[in-house]
C-alpha positions in Angstrom: 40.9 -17.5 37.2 37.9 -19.5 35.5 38.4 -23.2 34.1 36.2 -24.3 31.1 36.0 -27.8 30.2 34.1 -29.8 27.7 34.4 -33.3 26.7 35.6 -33.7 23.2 36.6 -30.2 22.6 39.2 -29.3 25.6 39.7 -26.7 28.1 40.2 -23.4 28.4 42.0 -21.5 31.2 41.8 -18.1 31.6 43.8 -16.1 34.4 43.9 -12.7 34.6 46.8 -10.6 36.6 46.2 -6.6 37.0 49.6 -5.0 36.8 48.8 -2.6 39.7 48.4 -5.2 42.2 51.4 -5.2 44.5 51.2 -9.1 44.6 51.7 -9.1 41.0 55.4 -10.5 39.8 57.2 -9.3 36.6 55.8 -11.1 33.4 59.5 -12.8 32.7 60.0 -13.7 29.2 56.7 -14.5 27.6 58.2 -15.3 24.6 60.8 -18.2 25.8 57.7 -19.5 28.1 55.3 -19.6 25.4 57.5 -20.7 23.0 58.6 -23.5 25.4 55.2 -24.7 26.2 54.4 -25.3 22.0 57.8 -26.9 21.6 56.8 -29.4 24.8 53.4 -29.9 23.6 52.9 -29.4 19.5 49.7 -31.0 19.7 48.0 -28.2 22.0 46.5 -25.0 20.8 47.9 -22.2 23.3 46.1 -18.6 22.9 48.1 -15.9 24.3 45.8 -12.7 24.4 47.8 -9.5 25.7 45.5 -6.2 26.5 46.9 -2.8 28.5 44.5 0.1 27.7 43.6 0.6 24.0 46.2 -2.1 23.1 45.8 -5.7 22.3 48.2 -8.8 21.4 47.0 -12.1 20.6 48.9 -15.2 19.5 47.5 -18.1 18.6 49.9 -21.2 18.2 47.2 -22.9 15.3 47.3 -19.8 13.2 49.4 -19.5 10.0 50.6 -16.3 9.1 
């Protein structure tokens, strides 16, 4: 997990889980969490970035489709 903070521009956390790892829990409902978090705080740009082998999701709560 690595925490990067600047004044005036915000933070960024980034955690990073690997599925193998017998300490890992099940994921749960991303969608309901994230969806949650931007209803609880509109103001705050959450990135949600998804990769498992050649696959890649990203979400980003500022971005209009």
């Amino acid at each position: 997990m690595t925490v990067d903070s600047k004044e005036g521009t915000g933070t960024k956390v980034t955690a990073t889980f690997k599925l193998s790892h017998p300490d890992t829990k099940p994921m749960g409902s991303i969608v309901e969490t994230i969806t949650t978090l931007i209803a609880a705080n509109p103001a705050v740009q959450f990135i949600f970035d998804y990769k498992t082998g050649d696959d890649h999701y990203r979400f980003d709560s500022f971005q209009q489709s």
